[in-house]
Structures are given as structure tokens and as C-alpha cells.
C-alpha positions as CSV (number, residue, x, y, z in Angstrom):
1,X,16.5,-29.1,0.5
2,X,13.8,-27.3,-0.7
3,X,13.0,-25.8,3.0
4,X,16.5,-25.1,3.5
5,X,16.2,-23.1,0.3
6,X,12.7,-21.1,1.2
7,X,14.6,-20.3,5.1
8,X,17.3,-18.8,3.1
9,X,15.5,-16.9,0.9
10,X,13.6,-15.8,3.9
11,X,16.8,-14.8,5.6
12,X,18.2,-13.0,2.3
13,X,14.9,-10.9,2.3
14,X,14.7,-9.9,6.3
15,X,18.2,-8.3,5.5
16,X,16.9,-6.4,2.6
17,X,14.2,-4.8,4.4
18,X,15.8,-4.2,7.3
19,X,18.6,-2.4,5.4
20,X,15.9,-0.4,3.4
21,X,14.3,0.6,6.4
22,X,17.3,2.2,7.8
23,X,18.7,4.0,4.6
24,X,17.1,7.1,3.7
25,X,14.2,7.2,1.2
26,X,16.3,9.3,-1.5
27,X,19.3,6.6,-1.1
28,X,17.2,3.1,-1.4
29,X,15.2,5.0,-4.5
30,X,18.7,5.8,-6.3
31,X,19.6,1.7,-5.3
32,X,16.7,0.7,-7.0
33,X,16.6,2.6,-10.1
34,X,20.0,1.5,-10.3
35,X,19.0,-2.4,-10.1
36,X,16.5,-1.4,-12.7
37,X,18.9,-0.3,-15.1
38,X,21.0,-3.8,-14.2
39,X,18.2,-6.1,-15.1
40,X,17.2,-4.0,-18.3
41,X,20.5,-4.4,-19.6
42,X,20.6,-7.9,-18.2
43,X,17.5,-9.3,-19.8
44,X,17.0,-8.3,-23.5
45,X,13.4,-10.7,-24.1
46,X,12.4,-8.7,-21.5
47,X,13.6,-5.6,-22.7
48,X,12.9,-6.1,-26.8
49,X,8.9,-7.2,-25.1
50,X,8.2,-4.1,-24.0
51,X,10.1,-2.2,-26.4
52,X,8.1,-3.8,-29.0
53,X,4.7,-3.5,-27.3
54,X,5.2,0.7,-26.9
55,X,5.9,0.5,-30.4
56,X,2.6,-1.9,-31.3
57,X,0.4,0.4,-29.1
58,X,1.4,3.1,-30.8
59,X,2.5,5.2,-27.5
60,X,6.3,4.9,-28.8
61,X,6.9,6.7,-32.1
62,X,10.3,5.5,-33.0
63,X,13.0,3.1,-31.5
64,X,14.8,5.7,-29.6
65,X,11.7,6.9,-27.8
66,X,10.4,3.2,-27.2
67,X,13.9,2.1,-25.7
68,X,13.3,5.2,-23.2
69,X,10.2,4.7,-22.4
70,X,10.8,0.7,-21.6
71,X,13.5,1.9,-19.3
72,X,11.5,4.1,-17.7
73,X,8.9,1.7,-16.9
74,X,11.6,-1.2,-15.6
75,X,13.0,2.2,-12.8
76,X,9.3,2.7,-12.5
77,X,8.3,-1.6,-11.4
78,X,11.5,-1.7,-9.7
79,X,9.9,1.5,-7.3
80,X,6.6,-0.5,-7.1
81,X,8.3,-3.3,-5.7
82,X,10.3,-1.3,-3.6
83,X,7.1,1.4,-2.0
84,X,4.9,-1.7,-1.8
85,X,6.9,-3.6,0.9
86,X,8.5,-0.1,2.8
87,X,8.1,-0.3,6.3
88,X,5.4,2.5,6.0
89,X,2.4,4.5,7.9
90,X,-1.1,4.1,5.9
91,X,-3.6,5.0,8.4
92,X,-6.8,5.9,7.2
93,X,-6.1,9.5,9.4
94,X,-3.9,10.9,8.1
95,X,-3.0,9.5,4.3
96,X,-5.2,11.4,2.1
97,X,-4.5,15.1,3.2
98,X,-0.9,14.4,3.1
99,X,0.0,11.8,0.6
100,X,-2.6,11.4,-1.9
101,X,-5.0,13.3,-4.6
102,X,-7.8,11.7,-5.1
103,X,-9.5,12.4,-8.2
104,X,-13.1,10.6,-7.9
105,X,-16.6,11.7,-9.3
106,X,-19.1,11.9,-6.1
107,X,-20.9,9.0,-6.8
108,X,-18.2,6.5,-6.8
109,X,-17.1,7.8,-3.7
110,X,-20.8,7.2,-2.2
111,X,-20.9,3.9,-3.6
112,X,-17.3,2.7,-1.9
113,X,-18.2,4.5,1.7
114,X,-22.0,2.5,1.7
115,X,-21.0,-0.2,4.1
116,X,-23.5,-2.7,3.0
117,X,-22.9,-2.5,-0.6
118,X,-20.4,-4.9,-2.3
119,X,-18.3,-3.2,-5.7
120,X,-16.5,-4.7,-8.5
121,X,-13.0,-2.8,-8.9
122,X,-11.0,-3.1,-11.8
123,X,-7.6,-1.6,-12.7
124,X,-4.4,-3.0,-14.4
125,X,-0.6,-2.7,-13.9
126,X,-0.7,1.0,-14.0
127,X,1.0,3.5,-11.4
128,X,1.7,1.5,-8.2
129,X,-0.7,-0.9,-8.3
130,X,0.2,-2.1,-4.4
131,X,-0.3,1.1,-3.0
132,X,-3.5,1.7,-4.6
133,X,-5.2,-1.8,-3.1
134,X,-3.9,-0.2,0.3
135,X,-5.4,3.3,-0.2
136,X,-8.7,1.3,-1.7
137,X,-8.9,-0.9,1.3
138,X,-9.5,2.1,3.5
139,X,-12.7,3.5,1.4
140,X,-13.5,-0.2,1.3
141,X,-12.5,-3.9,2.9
142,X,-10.9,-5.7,-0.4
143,X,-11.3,-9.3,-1.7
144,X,-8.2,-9.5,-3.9
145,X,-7.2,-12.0,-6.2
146,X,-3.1,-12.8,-6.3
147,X,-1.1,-15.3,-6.9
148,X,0.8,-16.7,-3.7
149,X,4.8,-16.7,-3.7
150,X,6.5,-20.6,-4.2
151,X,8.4,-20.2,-1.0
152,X,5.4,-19.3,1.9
153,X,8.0,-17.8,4.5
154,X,8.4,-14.9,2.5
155,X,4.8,-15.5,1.2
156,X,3.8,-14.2,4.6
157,X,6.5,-11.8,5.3
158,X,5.6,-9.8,2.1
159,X,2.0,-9.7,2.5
160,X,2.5,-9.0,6.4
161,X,4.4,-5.7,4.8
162,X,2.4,-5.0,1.6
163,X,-1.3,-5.3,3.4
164,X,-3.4,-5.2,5.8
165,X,-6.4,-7.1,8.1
166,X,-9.0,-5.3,6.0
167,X,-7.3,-6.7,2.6
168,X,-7.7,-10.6,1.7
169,X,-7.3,-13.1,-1.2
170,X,-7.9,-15.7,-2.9
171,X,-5.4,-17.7,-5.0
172,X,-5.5,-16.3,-8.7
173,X,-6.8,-19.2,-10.4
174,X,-9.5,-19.6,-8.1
175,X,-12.6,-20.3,-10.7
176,X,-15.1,-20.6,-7.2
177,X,-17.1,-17.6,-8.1
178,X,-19.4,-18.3,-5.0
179,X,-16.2,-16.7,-3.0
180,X,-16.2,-13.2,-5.1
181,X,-20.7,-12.9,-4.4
182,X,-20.0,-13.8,-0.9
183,X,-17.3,-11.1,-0.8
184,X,-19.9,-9.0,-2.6
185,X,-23.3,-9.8,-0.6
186,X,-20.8,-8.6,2.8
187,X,-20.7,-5.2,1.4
188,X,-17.0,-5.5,0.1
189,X,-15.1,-4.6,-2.8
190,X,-13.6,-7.8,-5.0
191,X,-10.6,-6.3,-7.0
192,X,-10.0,-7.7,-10.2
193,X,-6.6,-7.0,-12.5
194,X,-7.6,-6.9,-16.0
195,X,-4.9,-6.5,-18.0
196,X,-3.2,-9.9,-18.2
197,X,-2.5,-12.0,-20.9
198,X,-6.0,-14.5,-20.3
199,X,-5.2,-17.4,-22.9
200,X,-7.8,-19.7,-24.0
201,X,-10.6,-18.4,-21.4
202,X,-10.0,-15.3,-22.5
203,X,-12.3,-12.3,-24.7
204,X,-10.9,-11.0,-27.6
205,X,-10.6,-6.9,-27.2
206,X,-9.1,-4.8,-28.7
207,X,-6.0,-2.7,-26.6
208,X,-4.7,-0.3,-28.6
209,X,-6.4,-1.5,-31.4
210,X,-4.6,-4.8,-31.5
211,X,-6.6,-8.0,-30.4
212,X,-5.8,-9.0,-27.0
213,X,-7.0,-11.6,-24.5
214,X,-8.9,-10.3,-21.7
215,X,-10.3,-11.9,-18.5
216,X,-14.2,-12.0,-18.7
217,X,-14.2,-11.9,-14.9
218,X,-15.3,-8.3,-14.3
219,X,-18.2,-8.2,-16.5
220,X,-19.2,-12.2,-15.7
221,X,-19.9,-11.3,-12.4
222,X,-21.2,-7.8,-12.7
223,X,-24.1,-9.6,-15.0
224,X,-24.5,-12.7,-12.6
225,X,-24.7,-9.7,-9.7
226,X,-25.8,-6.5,-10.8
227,X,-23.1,-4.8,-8.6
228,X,-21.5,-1.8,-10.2
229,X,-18.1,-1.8,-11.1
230,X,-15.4,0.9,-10.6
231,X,-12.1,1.3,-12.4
232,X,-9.2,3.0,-10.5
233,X,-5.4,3.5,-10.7
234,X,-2.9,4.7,-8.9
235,X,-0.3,7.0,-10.3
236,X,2.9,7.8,-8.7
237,X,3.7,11.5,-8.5
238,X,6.4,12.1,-6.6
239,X,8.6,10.0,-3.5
240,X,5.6,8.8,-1.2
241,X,2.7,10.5,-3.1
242,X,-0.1,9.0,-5.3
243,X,-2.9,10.4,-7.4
244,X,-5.4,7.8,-7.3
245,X,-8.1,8.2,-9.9
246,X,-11.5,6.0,-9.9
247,X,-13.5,5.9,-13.2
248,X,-17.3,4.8,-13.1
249,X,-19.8,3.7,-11.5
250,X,-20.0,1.4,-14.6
251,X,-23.6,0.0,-15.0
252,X,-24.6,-1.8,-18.1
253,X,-28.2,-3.6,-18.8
254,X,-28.4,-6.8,-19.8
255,X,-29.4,-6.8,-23.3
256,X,-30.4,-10.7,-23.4
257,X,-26.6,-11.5,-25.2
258,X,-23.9,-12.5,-22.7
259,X,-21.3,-12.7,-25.3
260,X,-22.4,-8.8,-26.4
261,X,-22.4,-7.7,-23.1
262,X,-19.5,-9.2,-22.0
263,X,-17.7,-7.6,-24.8
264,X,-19.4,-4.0,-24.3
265,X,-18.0,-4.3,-20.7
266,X,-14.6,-5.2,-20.9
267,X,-14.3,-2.7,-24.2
268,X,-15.0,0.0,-22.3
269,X,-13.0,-0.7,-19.3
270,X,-10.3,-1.3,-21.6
271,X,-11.1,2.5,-23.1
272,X,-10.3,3.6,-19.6
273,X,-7.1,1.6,-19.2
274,X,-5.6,3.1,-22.2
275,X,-6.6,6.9,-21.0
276,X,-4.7,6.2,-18.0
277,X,-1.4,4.5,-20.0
278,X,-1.4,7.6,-22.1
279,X,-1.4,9.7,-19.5
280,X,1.7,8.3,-18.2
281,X,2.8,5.3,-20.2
282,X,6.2,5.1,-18.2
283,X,4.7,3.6,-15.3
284,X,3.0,0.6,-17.2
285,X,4.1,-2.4,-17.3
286,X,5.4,-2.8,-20.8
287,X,7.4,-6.3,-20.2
288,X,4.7,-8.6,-20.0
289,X,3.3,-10.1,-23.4
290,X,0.0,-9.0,-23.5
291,X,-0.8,-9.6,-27.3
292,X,-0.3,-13.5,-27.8
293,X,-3.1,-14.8,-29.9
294,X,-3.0,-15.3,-33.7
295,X,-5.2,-12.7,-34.3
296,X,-2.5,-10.3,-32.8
297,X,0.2,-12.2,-34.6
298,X,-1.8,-11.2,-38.1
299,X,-2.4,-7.9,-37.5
300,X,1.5,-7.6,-36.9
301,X,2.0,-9.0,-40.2
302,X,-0.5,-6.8,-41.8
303,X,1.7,-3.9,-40.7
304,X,-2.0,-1.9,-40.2
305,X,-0.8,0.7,-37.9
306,X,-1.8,1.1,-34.7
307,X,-3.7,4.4,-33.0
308,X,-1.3,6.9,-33.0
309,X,-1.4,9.6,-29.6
310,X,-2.1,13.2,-30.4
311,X,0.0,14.8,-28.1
312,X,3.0,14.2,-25.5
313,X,1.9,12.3,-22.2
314,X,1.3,14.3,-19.7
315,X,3.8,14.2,-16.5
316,X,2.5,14.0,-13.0
């Protein structure tokens, strides 16, 4: 039954994409941001989750402007689904002059065209997230980590969309480090997402000034290694075009303390993550419960209030 099942689901999902190929860009766009709006109204954990977190973070002043901004960022993952698996051109010829700004200090740029040099890259669920592994992948071959689909038909059929030969994974709770320095001593990039809830193995950091959980990978293996690590994301700024920004190189010296330098890492990759939320907090992913750990639960009953922003986000 359970084959039956993952055929159908395979079926069901070769008719989607081959009716979202057909339809023009501005008509699927206005089908998703509708679906968006379905399952916002549909779901309320998911909804009162992220319009909780904008208003933790700070980013959301009131209710009003926290339940816009949450509905915002469901039209905005509903897009990422939706541009990551388009039937779409990315050749390495022609993408950048027409489709993306790039917004990169000189250095990182060197660093991700030297062939024989491996580099750590770190983002989080920020812009579209999909596109910007694709655009990365053509500075530099990517060793990804993701977690594979229950049913592998469409398993393969997405990835065969989403990515391509100079992209490849590893399961996401892979804990064979060997496979990441491998990855690294053949001159590629391992790309690390950041920003996830991390549970017992986790750091404690602050985001937004609230304790959160953060995966130690990244700085781990940029101590073990000494290979620099670059943060990037990838903002949508209009129908088919990105700005993809890359932070870094980050470099930090051991200081003889693994827990303090894992902790001065990942605080100020975390520093960079929130610049690029407040720049354009509708297209993060506000849904998922990022501050579980009871030292977030007590500083949400201590009512301390979180940073505030300065000014309005800026738009792209």
C-alpha cells in the first residue's frame, strides 16, 4: 500500500508541474499566493508561531503588523516552493547579468572561484533559499546537507528539478564529519543551514536577543579545518530575480577554548542573519519554532523586551 501511495503521489505531482509549466509566470504566482493565504487561514499553530515569533524578535511592533507580516512570509515560502521546482534556465552564462545582483566583497568572491580551495557556507531560511544553493553552485560545486522526502519517487523528481550535477548531499542527520573535510579537502563548498531549532546538541545564542538553540556545525568544523566560512542569502526582488548577498570571509583564531570559540562563531553569524531578516523580514520563515528551550521559555515570562528595529525594513 505504501508504494501504491508514493506512485500516486508521484503522479499527483507530475501533473502539477506540468500544469505550472504551461501557465504563465504571473498566473501560477497569483495560484500560489492564493494557496498561501488557504493554508494561513487553515492552520492557526502555524499561523499564531510565527505571529508570535515577529512579535518575540521584536521585528513586529503590534498584533496588526505581526499578523501582516506572517502572511507575508507564508505568500513568500509558498513562492519558494513554487521558483525552486520551475522548469527553469540557470546556466552559469547567462544568469548573473540578467537575473541576479550580486552584492559580494572581492575577497569572498576570490575565495569561491579558487578551485582547489574548499569553503564553509552558511545561511538560513532567508529569501529563496533554493535558488541561492543553485546560483552558489555555479561560483562553487556544493556539498549540501537536506533531509530526503518519505516517498523517493518524488524524492528524485524534485531534486532532478530543484538541482543540479554540481550540487550533492548528504542526509541531514548525517553526524560522519569525515564526509563535510572530504567535501572540503576537493576544493568544494559544504553548505550548512543554521537557523534551525538544534535541540539537545545544540549552542545556546542569542537571536534576537532571546536564547536559541543553534547547530555548532559551522564553527566545529571551521576549527577542526581552518577553512573560512562565508554567509550568503538570497533575496527575492522581483518575478525571476534575486539579490544574492555573501557576508565574510569569516576567520577566527583558536583561542585554546572550544566552547568560546564556538560561541564567538556562531554569535556572529547569527549577527549577520538578523541584518538580513531586518532587511526584509517577510521572506523569513517565521512558522518554525525556533525558540524551544527553557531558557527562552523564561525570558518570555520575564516579559524583558526584546531589541526593538530602528527603522522600517527596507523593500527590495
Amino acid at each position: 500500500m505504501t508504494r501504491i501511495r508514493h506512485l500516486l503521489e508521484y503522479a499527483a505531482l507530475r501533473v502539477v508541474f506540468f500544469v505550472a509549466d504551461v501557465l504563465p509566470r504571473r498566473l501560477v504566482e497569483g495560484l500560489v499566493r492564493r494557496a498561501a493565504d488557504l493554508c494561513y487561514a487553515l492552520f492557526p499553530s502555524r499561523r499564531r508561531i510565527a505571529e508570535a515569533n515577529l512579535r518575540r524578535s521584536g521585528i513586529a511592533a503590534d498584533p496588526a503588523a505581526a499578523r501582516r507580516l506572517a502572511r507575508e512570509s507564508y505568500r513568500h515560502l509558498a513562492l519558494v516552493l513554487a521558483e525552486s521546482t520551475a522548469r527553469d534556465h540557470w546556466s552559469a552564462e547567462d544568469v548573473w547579468e540578467e537575473r541576479v545582483a550580486l552584492d559580494a566583497p572581492e575577497e569572498v568572491l576570490a575565495l569561491l572561484r579558487e578551485e582547489k580551495r574548499g569553503v564553509i557556507v552558511v545561511s538560513g531560511h532567508l529569501g529563496n533559499w533554493e535558488v541561492g544553493v543553485r546560483l552558489m553552485s555555479l561560483l562553487k560545486p556544493l556539498f549540501a546537507v537536506a533531509r530526503p522526502m518519505n516517498n523517493p519517487y518524488t524524492d528524485r523528481l524534485v531534486k532532478r528539478r530543484r538541482f543540479n550535477h554540481r550540487i550533492h548531499f548528504t542526509p541531514k542527520h548525517d553526524r560522519d564529519r569525515r564526509r563535510f573535510i572530504r567535501a572540503l579537502e576537493r576544493g568544494e563548498g559544504v553548505g550548512i543551514m543554521m537557523d534551525q531549532h538544534a535541540g539537545k546538541r545544540g549552542v545556546l545564542i542569542d537571536f534576537f536577543d532571546i536564547p536559541a538553540a543553534t547547530h555548532p556545525t559551522a564553527a566545529r568544523l571551521h576549527l577542526l579545518t581552518g577553512v573560512p566560512i562565508v554567509f550568503g542569502y538570497c533575496l527575492r526582488t522581483a518575478p525571476g530575480r534575486y539579490r544574492l548577498t555573501l557576508r565574510g570571509p569569516i576567520v577566527h583564531e583558536p583561542t585554546g577554548n572550544k566552547k568560546q570559540d564556538v560561541r564567538a562563531i556562531l554569535n556572529r553569524i547569527t549577527r549577520l542573519l538578523e541584518e538580513g531578516i531586518r532587511s526584509c523580514p517577510e521572506q523569513y520563515l517565521w512558522a518554525h519554532r525556533r525558540w524551544r528551550t527553557p531558557e527562552a521559555t523564561a525570558h518570555a515570562q520575564t516579559g524583558r523586551p526584546a531589541r526593538a528595529r530602528s527603522e522600517p525594513p527596507h523593500r527590495p
